[in-house]
Backbone as a ProteinNet text record, in pm:
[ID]
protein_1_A
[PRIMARY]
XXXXXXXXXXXXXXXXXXXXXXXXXXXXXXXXXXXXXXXXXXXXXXXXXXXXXXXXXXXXXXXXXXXXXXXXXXXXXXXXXXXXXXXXXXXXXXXXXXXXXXXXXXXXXXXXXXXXXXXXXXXXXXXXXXXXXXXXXXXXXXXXXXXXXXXXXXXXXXXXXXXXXXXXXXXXXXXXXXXXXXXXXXXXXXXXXXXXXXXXXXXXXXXXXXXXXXXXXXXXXXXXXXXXXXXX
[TERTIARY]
11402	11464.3	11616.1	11652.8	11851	11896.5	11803.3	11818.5	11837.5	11753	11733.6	11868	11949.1	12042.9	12042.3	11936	11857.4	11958	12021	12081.1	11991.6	12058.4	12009.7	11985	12079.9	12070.4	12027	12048.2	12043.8	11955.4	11825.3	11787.4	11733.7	11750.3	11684.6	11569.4	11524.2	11390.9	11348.7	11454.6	11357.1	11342.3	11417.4	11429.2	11313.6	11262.6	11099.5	11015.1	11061.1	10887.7	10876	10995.1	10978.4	10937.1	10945.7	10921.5	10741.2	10717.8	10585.1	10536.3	10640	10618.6	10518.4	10446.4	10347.3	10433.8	10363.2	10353.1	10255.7	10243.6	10089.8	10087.2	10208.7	10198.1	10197.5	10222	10189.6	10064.5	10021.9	9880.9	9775.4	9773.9	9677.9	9714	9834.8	9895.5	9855.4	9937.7	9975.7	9880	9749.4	9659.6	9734.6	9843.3	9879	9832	9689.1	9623.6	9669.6	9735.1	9803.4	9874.9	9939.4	10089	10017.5	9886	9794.8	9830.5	9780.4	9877.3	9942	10020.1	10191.4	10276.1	10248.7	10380.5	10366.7	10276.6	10302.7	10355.3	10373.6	10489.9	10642.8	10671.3	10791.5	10880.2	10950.7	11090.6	11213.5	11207.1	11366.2	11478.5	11503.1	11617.8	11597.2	11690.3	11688.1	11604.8	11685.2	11644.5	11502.3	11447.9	11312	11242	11252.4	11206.9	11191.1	11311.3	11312	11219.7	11245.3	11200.7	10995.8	10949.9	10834.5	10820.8	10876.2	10795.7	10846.4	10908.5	10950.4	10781.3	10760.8	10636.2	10516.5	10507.4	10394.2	10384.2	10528.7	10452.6	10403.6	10497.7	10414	10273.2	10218.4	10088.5	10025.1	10065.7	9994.1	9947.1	10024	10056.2	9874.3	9894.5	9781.7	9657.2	9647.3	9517.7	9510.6	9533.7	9548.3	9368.9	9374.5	9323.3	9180.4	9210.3	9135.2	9036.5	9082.5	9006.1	9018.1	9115.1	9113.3	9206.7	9286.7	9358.5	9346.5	9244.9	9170.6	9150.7	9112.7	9072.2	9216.4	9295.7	9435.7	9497.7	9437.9	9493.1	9427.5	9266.6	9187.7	9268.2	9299	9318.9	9426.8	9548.4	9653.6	9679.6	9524.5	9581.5	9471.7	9367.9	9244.4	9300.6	9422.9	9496	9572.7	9624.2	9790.1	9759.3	9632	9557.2	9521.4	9402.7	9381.1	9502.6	9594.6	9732.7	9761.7	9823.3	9860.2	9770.9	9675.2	9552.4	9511.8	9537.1	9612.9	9714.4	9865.6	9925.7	9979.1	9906.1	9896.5	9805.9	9686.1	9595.6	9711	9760.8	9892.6	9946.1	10023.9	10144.3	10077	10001.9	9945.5	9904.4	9852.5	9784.7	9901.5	10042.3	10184	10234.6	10248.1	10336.1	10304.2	10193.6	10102.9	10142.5	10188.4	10211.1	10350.8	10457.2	10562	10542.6	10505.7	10435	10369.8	10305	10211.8	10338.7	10398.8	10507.8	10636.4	10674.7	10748.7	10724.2	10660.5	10601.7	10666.5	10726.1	10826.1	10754.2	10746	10667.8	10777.9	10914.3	11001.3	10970.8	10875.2	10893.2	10786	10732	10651.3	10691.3	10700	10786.2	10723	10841.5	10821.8	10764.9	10645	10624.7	10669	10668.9	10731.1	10678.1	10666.5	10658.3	10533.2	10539.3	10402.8	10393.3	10452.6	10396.9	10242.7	10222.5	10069.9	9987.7	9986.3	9920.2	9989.9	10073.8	10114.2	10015.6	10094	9981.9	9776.8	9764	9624.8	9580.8	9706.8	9663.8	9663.7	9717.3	9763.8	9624.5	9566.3	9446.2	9305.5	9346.6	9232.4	9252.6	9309.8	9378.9	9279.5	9348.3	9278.2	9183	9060.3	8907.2	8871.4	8929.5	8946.4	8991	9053.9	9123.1	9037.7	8953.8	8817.8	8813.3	8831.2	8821.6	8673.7	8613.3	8413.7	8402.7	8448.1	8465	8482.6	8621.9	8664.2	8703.4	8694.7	8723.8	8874.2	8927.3	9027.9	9040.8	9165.2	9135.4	9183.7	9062.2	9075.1	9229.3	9306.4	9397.3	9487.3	9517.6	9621.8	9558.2	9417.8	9387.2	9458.7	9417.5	9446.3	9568.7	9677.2	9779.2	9845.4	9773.7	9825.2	9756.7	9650.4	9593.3	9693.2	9700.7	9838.6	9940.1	9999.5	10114	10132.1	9997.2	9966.6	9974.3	9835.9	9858.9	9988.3	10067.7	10251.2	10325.1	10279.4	10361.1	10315.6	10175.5	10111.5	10199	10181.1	10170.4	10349.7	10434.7	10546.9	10619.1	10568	10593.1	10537.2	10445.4	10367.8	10437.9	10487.2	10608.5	10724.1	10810.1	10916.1	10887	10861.9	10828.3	10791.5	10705.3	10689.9	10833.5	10889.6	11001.5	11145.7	11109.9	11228.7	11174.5	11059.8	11034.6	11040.3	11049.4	11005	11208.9	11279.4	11407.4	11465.2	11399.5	11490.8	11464.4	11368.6	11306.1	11469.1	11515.4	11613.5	11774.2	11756.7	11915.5	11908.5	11778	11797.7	11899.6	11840	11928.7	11884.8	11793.1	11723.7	11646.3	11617.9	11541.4	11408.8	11330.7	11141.3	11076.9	10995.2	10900.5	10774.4	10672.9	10561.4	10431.9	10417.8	10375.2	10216.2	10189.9	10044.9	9975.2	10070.4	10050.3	10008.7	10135.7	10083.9	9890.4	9935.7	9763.2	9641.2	9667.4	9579.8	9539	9650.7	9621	9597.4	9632.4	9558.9	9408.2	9359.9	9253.9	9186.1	9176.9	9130.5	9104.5	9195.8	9230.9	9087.5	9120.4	8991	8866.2	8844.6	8685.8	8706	8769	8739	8702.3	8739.8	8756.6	8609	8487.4	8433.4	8281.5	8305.9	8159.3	8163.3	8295.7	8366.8	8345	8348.8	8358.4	8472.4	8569	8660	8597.5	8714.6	8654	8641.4	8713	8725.4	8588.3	8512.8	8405.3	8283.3	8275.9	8201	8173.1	8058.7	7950.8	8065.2	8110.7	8174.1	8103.9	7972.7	7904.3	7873.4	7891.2	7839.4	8007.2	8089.8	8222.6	8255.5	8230.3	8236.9	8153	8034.4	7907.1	7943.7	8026.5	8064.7	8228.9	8309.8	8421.8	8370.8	8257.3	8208.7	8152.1	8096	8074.1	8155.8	8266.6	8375.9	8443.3	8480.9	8488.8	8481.2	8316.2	8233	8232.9	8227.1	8204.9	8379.4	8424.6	8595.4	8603.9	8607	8610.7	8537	8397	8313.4	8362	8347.6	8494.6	8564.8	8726.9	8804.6	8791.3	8690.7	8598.5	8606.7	8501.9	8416.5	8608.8	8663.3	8812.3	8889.4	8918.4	8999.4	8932.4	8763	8658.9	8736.2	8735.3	8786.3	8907.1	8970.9	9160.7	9145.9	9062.6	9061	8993.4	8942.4	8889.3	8977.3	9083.4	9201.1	9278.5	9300.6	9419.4	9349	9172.5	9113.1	9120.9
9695.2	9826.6	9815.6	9741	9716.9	9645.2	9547.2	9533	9588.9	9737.8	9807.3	9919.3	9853.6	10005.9	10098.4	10082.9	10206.5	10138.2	10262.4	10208.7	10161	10029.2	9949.2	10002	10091.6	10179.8	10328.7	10427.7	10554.3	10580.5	10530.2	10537.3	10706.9	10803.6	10930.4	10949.9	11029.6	11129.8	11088.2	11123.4	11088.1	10927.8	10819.1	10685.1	10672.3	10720.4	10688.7	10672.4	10824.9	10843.2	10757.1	10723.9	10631.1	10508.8	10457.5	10350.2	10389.8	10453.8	10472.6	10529.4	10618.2	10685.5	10830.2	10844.1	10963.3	11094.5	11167	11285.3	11368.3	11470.9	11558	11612.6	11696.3	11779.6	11629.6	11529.8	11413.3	11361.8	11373.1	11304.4	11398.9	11534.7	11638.5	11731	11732.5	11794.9	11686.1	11578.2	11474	11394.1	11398.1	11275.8	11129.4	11125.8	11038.8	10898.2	10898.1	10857.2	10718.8	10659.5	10537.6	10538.7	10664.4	10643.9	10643.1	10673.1	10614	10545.7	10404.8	10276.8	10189.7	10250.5	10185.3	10241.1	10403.8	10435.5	10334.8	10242.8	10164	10002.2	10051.5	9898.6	9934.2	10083.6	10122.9	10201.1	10175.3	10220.1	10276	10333.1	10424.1	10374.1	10252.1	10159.2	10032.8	9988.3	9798.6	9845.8	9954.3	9941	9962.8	10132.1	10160.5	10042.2	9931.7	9842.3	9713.1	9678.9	9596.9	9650	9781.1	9799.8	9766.6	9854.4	9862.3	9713.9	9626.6	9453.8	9362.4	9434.1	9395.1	9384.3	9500	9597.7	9532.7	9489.2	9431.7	9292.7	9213.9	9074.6	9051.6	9155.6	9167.1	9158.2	9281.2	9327.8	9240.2	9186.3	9101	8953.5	8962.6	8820.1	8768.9	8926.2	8897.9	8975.3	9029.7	9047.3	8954.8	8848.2	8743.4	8644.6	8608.3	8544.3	8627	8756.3	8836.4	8875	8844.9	8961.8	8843.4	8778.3	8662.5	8730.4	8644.9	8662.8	8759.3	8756.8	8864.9	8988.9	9005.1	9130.9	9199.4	9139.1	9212.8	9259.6	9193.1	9258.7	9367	9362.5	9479.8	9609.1	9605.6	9650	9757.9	9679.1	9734.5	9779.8	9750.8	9846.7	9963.3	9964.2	10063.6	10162	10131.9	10227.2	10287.3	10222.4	10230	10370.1	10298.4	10437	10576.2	10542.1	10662.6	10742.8	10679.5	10779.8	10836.6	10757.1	10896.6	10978.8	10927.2	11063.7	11194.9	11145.7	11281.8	11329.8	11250.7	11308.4	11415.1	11343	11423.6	11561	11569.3	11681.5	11790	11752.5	11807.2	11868.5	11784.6	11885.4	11958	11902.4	12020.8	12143.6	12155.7	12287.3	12357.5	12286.6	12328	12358.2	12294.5	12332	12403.2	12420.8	12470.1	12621.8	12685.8	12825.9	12879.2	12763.2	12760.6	12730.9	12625.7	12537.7	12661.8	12740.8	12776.5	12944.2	12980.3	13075.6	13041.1	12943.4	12912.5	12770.5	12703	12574.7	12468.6	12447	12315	12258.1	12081.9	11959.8	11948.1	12008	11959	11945.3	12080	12115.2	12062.2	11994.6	11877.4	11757.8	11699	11563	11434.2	11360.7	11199.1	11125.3	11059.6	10971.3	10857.5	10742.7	10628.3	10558.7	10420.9	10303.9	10243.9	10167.8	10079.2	10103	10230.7	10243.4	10301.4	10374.5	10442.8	10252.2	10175	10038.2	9988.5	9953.1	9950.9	9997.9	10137.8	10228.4	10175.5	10165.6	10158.1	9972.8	9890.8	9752.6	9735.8	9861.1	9915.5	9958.6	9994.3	10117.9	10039	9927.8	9820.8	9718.6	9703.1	9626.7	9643.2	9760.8	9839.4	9840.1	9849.4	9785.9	9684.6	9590.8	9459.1	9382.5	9434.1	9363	9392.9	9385.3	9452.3	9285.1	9248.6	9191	9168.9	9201.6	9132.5	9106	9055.3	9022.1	8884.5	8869.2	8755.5	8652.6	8510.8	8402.2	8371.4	8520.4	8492.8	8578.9	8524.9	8590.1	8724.7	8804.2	8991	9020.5	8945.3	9030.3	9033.8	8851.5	8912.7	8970.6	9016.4	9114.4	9213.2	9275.6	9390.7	9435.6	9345.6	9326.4	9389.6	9235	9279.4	9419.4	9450.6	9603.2	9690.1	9679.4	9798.2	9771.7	9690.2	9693.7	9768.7	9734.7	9777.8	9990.1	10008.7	10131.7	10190.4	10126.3	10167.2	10227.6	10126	10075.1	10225.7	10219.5	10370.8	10485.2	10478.1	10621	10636	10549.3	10569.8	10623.2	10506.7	10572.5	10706.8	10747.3	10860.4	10951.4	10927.2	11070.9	11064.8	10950.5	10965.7	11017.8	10962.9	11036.7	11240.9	11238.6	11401.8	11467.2	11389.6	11455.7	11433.5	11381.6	11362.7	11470.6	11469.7	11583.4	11725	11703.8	11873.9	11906.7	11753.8	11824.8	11831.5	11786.2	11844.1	11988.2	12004.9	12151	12268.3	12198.6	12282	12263.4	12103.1	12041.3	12062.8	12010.9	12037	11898.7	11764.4	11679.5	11535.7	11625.4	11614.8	11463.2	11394.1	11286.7	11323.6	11300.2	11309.2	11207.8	11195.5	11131.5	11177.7	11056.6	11117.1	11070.8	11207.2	11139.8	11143.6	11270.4	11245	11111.9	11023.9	10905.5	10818.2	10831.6	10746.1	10810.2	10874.7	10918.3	10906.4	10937.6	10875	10737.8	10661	10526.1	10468.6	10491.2	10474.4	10508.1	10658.2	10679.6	10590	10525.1	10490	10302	10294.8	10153.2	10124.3	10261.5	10244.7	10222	10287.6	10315.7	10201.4	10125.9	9988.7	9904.9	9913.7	9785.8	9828.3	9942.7	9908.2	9883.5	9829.2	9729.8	9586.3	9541.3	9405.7	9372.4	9247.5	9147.1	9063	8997.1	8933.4	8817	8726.7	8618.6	8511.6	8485.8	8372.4	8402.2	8305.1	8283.7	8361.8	8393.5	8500.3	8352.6	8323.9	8256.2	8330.6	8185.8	8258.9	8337.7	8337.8	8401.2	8551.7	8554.1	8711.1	8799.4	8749	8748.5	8858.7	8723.5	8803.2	8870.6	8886.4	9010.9	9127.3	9150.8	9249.6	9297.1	9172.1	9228.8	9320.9	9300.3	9378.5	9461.9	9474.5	9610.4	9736	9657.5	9750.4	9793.3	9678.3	9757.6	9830.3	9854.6	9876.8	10094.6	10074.2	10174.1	10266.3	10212.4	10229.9	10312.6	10219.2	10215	10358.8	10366	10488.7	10614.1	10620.4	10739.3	10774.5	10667.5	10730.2	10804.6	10716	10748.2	10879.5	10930	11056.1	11171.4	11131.7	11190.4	11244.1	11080	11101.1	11233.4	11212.5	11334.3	11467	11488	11640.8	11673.2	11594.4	11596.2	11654.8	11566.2	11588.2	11758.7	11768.1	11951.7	12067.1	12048.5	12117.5	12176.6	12176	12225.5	12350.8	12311.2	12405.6	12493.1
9265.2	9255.4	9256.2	9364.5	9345.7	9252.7	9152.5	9047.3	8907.5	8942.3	8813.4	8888.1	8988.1	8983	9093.5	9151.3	9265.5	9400.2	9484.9	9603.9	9705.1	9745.8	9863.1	10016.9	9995.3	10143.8	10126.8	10028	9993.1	9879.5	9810.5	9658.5	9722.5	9614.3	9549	9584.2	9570.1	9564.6	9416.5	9296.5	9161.1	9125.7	9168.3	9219.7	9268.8	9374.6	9447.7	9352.8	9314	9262.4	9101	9073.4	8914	8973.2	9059.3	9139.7	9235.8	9217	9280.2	9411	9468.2	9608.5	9573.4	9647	9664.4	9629.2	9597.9	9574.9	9558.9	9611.8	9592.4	9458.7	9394.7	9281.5	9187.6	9191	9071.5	9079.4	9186.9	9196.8	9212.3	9231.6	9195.7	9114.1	9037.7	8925.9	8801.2	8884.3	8689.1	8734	8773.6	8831.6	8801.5	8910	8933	9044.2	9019	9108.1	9185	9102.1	9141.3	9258.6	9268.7	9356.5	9519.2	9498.5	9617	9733.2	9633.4	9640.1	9662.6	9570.8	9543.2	9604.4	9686.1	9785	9878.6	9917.5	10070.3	10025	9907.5	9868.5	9843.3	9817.2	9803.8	9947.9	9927.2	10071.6	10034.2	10142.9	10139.8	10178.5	10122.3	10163.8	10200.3	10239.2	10330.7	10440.3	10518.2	10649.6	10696.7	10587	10617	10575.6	10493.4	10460	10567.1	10637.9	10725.7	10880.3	10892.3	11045	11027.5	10858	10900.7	10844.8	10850.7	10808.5	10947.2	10993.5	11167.1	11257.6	11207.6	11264.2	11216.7	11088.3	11016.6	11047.7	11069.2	11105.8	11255.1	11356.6	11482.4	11519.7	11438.9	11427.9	11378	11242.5	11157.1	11259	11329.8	11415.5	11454.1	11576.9	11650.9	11529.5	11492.9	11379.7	11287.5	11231.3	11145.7	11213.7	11337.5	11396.1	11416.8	11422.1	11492.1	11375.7	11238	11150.7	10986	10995.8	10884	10761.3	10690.2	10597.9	10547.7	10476.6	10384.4	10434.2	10591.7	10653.1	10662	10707.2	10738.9	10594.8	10502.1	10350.7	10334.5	10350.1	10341.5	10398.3	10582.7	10622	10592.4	10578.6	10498.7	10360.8	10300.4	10179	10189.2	10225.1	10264.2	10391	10472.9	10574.7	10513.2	10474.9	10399.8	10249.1	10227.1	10103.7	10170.1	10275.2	10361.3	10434.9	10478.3	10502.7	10437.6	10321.6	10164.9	10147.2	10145.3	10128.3	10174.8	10352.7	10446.3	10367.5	10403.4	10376.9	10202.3	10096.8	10022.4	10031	10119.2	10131	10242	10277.4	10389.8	10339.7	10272.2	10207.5	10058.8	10018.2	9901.2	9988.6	10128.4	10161.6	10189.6	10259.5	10310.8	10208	10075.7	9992.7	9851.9	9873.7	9755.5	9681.3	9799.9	9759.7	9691.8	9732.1	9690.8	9474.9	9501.7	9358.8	9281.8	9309.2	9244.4	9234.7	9291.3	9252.9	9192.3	9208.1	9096.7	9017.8	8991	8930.4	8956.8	9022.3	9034.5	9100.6	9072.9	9094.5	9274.1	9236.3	9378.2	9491.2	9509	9641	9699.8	9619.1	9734.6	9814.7	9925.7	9959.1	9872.3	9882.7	9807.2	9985.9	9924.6	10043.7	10034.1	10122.7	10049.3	10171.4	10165.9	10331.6	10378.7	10430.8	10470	10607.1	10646.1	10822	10814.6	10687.5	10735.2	10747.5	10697.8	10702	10802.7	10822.3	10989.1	11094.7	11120.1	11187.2	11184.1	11057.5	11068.3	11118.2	11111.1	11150.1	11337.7	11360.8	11503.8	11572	11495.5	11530.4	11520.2	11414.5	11454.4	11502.5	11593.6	11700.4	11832.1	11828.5	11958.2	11947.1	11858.2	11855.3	11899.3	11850.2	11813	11946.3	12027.5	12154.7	12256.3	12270.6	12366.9	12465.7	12639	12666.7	12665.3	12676.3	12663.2	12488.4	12418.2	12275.8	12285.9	12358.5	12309.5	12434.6	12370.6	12515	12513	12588.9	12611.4	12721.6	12888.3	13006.6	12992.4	13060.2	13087.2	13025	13134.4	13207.9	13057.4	13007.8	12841.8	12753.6	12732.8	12640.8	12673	12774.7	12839.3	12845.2	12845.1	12843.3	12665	12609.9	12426.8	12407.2	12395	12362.5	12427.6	12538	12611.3	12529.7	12500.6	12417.7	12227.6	12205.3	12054	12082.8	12189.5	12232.2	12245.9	12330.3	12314.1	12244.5	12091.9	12015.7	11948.9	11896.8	11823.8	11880.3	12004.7	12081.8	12050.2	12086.2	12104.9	11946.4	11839.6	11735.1	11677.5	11730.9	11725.4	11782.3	11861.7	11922	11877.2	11844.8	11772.7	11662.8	11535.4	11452	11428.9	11536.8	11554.9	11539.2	11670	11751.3	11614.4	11582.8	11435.1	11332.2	11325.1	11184.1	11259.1	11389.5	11440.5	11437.4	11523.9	11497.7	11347.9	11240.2	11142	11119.1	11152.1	11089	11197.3	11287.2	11363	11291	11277.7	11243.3	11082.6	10990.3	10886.6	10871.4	10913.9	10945.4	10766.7	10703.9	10588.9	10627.6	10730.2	10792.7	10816.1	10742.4	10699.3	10750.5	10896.5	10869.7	10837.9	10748.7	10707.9	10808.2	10917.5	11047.1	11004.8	10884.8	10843.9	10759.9	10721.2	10685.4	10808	10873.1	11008.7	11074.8	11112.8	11144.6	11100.6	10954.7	10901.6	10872	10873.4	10876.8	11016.7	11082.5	11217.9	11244.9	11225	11224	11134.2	11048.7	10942.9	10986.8	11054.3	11109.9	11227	11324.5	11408	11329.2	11224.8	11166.6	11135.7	11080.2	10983	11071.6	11204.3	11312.2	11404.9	11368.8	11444.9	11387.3	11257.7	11254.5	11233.8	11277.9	11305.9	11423.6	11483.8	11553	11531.9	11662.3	11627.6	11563.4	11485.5	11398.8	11484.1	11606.8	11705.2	11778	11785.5	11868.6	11771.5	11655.7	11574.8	11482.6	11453	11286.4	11216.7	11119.6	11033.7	10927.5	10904.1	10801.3	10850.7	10991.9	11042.1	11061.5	11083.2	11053.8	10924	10827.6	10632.2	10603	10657.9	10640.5	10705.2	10811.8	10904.7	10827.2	10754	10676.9	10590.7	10528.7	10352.1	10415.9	10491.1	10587	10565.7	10644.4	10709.9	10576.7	10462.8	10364.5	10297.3	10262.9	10165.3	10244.2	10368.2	10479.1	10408.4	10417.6	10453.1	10301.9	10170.1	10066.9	10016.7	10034.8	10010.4	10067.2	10144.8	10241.7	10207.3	10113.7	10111.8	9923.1	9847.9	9731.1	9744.1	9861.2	9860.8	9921.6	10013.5	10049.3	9893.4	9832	9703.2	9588.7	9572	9500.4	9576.1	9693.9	9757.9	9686.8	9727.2	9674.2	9528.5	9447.7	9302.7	9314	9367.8	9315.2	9362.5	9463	9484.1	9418.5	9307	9206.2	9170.1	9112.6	9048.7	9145.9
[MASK]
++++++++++++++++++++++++++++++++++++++++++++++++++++++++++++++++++++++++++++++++++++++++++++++++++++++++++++++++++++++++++++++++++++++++++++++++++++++++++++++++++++++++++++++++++++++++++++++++++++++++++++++++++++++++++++++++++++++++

């Protein structure tokens, strides 16, 4: 993107979305089904870029072991999808009435960021960190799971508390907290017809991944079908 021109610290609203950030009126207007996606590969700068991959290799750290290469990819793009998915059903019900009185694609928000997959690698964590699971002592499970919980909850209130004060300051700073939620929620469901991979047959392991997939996948199928009958 700072190649093609787009600022490193400040890129646009129409910058996003040529680049692939969500939108409800593009993706239930212009069945832009893609921007799905591809908003959780695009960012609103260096920084929104740096904090949530701060966040992702943390997380990624301890779920890597817990769930296998492949699962943590699952994870993050099947969370990272189900967030936009909220958050596009969100703001189409919030912004719908505006759209539909004067037609402008605007007044819907640009989503953009990999916190909803964040969030949801957060949420199957907390499944996943269950001390009777795994051979590792009570007390540092208990320990890492408290910390992941933290991490949710804390960003879970900042975020609020930033979108509730712009609505006062008008300080034009958006977070998209229905992304986060949903990818969290979405994170739990995936993580509970899994077993950690340490101490797990690796064959009951990858039978319990395509599971969680296959479970995850159909869901957000039958979610994305709803979205699509909205406009009408």
């Amino acid at each position: 993107m700072s190649l093609r021109g787009v600022s490193i610290g400040n890129p646009t609203a129409d910058q996003l979305l040529h680049w692939g950030a969500d939108n409800a009126g593009r993706v239930l207007l212009g069945h832009e089904w893609w921007r799905i996606v591809s908003a959780m590969f695009v960012h609103v700068g260096i920084l929104h870029l740096a904090t949530n991959m701060w966040c992702l290799w943390n997380l990624a750290l301890l779920a890597e072991p817990l769930m296998g290469s492949w699962g943590v990819l699952a994870v993050y793009v099947l969370t990272g999808a189900a967030g936009n998915l909220l958050s596009t059903l969100v703001n189409w019900s919030w912004f719908y009435p505006d759209w539909s009185k004067y037609h402008d694609l605007g007044v819907f928000p640009v989503g953009a960021g990999a916190s909803g997959a964040v969030f949801g690698i957060a949420g199957a964590l907390i499944v996943l960190l269950k001390p009777n699971r795994l051979p590792v002592p009570p007390v540092e499970l208990k320990r890492l799971r408290r910390s992941v919980i933290y991490f949710a909850a804390l960003n879970l209130v900042l975020g609020l508390s930033i979108s509730g004060g712009n609505l006062f300051l008008h300080s034009g700073l958006n977070i998209d907290n229905m992304a986060h939620v949903g990818g969290f929620a979405c994170g739990l469901l995936f993580a509970v017809p899994m077993v950690p991979r340490i101490g797990s047959p690796r064959p009951l392991f990858q039978r319990r991944l395509q599971i969680a997939v296959i479970l995850v996948v159909g869901l957000l199928v039958l979610f994305g079908f709803y979205l699509a009958q909205l406009p009408g």
